[in-house]
N, C-alpha and C positions, 0 to 999 in steps of 0.2 A: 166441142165448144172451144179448146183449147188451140186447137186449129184454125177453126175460124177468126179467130184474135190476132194469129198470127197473120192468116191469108187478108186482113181487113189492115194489117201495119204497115204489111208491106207494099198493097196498093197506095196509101196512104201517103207514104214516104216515096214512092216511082210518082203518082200525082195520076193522075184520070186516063192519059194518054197509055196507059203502059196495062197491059193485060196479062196480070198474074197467073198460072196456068198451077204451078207449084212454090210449097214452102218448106226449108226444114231448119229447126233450128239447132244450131251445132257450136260445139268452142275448141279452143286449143291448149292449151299450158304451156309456158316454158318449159323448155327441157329441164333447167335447174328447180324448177317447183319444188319435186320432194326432198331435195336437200333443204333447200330454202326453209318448208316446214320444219324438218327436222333441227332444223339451227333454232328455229325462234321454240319450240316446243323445250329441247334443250337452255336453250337462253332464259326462258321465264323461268322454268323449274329449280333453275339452280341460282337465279336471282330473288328468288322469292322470299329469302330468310331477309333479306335486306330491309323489305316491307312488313321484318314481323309475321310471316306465314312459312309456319314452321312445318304443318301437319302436311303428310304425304300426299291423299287424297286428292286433299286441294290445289300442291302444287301441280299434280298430273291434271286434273281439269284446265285450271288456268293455261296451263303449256296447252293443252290439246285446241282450248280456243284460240289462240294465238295461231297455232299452226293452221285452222283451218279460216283463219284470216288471211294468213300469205298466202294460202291456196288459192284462195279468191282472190285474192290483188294478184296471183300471177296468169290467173285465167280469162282469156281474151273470149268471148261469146259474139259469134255471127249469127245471119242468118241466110242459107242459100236460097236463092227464089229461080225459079224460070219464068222466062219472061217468053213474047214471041219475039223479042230481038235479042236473046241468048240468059246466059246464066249473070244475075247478078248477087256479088258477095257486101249484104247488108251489114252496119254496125249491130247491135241489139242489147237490148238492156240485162243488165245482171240480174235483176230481181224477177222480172217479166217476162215470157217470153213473148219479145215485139221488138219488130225492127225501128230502130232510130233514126236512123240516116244511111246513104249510099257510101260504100267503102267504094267498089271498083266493079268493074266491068269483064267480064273474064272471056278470056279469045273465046269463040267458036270452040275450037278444036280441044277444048280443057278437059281432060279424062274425069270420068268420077268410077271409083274405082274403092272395094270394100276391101279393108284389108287387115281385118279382125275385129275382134269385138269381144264381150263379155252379155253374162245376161241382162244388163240393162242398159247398155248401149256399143254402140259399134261405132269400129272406129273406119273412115273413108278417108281416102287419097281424093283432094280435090286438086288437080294441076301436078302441082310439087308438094303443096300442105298439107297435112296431116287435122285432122277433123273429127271429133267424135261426136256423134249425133247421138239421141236418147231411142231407145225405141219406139216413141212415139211420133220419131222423125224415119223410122227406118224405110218406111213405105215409101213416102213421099222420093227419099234419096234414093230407091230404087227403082221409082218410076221417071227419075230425072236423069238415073244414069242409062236408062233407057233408051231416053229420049235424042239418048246423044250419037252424033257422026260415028 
């Protein structure tokens, strides 16, 4: 189902002309992300008395929402498609998975390539970028690095 959502966005967003063969949906994070968290987790917790919130508990909830807000404001979400005129790298929506708009066009010759992962997702070399896809992207990104020259 969740696929099909996808594979219907990204026709969607390429327009009639373009025949989608594959989807995966994948994102990246700044390098700085876990600091970043770290800062604002630290930052709430220790500003917190300011607002009258004294109890422990709470300040480490509050820090831990904060951080996993910056994790999200630092993490960019694609989505990779093959097309039959090569790979293209979709924008995609944070909440959804659905592509938005056309980011770029990627040469012919652009490696896709796995280059680690955990158990619920793994992480691919698209080109030069670094990618991690969910496992219910893993098939699709292995049938596209298949696909390839």
């Amino acid at each position: 189902m969740r696929r099909a959502v996808l594979l219907r966005s990204v026709q969607r967003v390429l327009g009639d002309g373009a025949r989608v063969r594959d989807a995966a949906y994948v994102w990246t994070r700044h390098r700085w992300s876990i600091p970043f968290a770290a800062m604002v987790f630290a930052g709430i917790a220790l500003v917190a008395p300011i607002a009258d919130i004294e109890d422990w508990p709470t300040r480490i909830v509050l820090g831990l929402a904060g951080a996993a807000v910056a994790v999200n404001a630092s993490t960019t979400y694609r989505v990779l498609a093959e097309t039959d005129d090569g790979i293209v790298l979709l924008m995609a929506s944070r909440i959804r998975q659905v592509a938005t708009g056309v980011e770029q066009r990627l040469p012919g010759n652009t490696d896709l390539k796995p280059v680690g992962g955990t158990i619920i997702a793994t992480d691919w070399l698209v080109g030069n970028q670094e990618y991690t896809a969910p496992r219910s992207s893993e098939q699709a990104m292995q049938r596209m690095a298949a696909n390839r020259p």
